[in-house]
C-alpha positions as CSV (number, residue, x, y, z in Angstrom):
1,X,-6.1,-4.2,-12.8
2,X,-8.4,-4.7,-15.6
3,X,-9.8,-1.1,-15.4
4,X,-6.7,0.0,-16.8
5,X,-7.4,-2.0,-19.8
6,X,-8.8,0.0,-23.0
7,X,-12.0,-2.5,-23.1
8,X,-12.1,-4.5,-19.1
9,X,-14.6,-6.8,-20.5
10,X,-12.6,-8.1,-23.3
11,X,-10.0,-8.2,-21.0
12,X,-11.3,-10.2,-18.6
13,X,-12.8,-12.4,-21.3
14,X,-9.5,-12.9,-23.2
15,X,-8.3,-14.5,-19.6
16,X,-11.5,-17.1,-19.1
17,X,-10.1,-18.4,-22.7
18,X,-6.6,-19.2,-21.0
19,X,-8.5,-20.9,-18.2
20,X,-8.1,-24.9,-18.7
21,X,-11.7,-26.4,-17.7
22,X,-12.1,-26.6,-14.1
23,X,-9.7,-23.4,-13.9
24,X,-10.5,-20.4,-11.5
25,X,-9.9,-17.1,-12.2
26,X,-9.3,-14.2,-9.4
27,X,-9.2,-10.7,-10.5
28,X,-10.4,-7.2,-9.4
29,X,-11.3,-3.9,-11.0
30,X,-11.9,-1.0,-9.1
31,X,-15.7,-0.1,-8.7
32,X,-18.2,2.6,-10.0
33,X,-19.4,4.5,-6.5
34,X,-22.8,6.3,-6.8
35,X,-21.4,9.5,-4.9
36,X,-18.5,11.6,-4.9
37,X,-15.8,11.0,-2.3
38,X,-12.1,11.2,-2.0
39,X,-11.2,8.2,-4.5
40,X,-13.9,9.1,-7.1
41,X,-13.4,12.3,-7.5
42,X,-10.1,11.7,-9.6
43,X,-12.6,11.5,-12.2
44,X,-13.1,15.2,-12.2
45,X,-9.2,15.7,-12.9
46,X,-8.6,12.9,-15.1
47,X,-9.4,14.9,-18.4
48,X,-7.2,17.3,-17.7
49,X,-4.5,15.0,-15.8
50,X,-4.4,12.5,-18.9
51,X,-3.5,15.2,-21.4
52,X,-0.8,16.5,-19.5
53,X,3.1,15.3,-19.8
54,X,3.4,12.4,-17.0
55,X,6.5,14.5,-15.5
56,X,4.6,17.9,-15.0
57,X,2.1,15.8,-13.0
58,X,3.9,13.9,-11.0
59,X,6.1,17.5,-10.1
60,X,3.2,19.3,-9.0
61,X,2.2,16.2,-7.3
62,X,5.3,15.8,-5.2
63,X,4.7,19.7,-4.7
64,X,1.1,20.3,-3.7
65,X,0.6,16.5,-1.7
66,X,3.1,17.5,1.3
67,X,1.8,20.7,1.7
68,X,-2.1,20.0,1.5
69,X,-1.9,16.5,3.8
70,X,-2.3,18.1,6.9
71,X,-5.6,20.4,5.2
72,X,-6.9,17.4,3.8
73,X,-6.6,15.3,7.1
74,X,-8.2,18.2,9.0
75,X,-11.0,18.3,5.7
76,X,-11.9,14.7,6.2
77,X,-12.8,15.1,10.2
78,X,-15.7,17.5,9.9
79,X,-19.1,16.3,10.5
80,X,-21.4,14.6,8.1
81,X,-19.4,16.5,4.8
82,X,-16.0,16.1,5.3
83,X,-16.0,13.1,2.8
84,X,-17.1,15.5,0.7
85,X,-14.8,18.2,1.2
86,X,-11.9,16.3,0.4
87,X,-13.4,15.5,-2.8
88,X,-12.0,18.8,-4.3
89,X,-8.5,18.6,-4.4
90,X,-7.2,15.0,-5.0
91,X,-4.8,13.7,-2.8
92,X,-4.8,10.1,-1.2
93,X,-4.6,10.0,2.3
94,X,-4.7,6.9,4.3
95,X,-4.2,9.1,7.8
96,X,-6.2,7.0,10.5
97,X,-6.5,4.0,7.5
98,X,-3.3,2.5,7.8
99,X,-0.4,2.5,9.8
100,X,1.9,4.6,8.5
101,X,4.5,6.8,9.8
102,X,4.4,10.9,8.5
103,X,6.7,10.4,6.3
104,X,5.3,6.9,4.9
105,X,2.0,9.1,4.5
106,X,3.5,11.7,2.3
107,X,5.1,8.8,0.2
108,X,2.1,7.0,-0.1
109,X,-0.1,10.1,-0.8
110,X,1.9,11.1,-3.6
111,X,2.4,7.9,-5.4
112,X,-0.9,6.6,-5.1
113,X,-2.2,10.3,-6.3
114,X,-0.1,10.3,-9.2
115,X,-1.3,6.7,-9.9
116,X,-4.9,7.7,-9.9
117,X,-5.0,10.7,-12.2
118,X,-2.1,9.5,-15.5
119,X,-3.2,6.5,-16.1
120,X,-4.3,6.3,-20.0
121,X,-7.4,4.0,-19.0
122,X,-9.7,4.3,-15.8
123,X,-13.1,2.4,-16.1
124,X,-14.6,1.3,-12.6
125,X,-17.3,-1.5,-13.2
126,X,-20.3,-2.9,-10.8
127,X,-20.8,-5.9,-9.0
128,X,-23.9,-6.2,-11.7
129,X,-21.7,-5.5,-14.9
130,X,-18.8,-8.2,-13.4
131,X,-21.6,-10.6,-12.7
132,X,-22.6,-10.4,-16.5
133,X,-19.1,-10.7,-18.1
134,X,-18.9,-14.5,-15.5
135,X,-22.5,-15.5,-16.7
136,X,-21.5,-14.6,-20.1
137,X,-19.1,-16.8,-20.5
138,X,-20.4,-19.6,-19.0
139,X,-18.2,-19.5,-15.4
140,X,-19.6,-21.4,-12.7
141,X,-19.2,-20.8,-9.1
142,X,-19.3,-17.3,-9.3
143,X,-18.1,-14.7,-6.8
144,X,-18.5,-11.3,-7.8
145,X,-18.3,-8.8,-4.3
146,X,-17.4,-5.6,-3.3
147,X,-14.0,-5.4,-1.7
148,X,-10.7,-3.6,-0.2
149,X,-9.6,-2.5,-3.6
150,X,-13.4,-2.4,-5.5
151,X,-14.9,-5.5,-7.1
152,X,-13.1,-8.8,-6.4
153,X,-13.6,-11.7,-8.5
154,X,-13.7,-15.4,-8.4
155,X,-15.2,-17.7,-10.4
156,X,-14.3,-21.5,-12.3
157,X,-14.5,-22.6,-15.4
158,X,-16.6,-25.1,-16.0
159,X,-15.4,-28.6,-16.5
């Protein structure tokens, strides 16, 4: 998760120097989106989330998640804005994403919530800026896509 990293680019730079020649390298970093939606809207909370104590969090959290699900799913089924809607109070939902049973949704919800708003580092890249940091560094066979989790990587040393 190098977007957890203070500096992703160092990061992913200080791995290519492990690489023997000929190595590949696989990674992933979640991605910069140029509109508000449910997942990049965390941003909006972060600067308050990342000064709190972890604990209060995570207890209001495991408070307000159960309770707001079944608004949220509602939220996220109106025409044309309900991706936006559910922009405004963060909670993960995967209803109608995966399959899940209710109480596998609440769990899920709340752990993946919490997991987007303490973390000390959040810094969501491009395909363009992860595409730099491989031609940088002289990779070769470079992959650099959108994906499930946000920008996948794959590339090889050369040998």
């Amino acid at each position: 998760m190098l977007q957890h990293t203070p500096d992703p680019q160092a990061t992913f730079l200080a791995l290519v120097r492990q690489l023997r020649p000929g190595g590949t390298i696989a990674a992933d970093c979640y991605r910069t989106l140029p509109y508000v939606d449910r997942w990049s809207a965390k941003l909006w909370w972060r600067p308050l989330t990342t000064r709190l104590p972890r604990g209060l969090v995570r207890r209001v959290i495991e408070w307000y998640v159960p309770r707001w699900l079944p608004i949220d799913t509602r939220l996220a089924r109106v025409p044309r804005i309900g991706r936006f809607l559910v922009a405004i109070v963060p909670c993960w939902n995967y209803t109608g994403l995966l399959d899940l049973d209710p109480d596998e949704l609440v769990a899920w919800a709340i752990l993946d919530t919490f997991d987007a708003l303490t973390p000390r580092y959040d810094r969501p890249q491009t395909v363009e800026s992860v595409q730099a940091w491989c031609r940088a560094v002289g990779l070769v066979d470079i992959n650099v896509r959108y994906g499930g989790n946000g920008v996948l990587i794959n590339a090889r040393k050369a040998s």
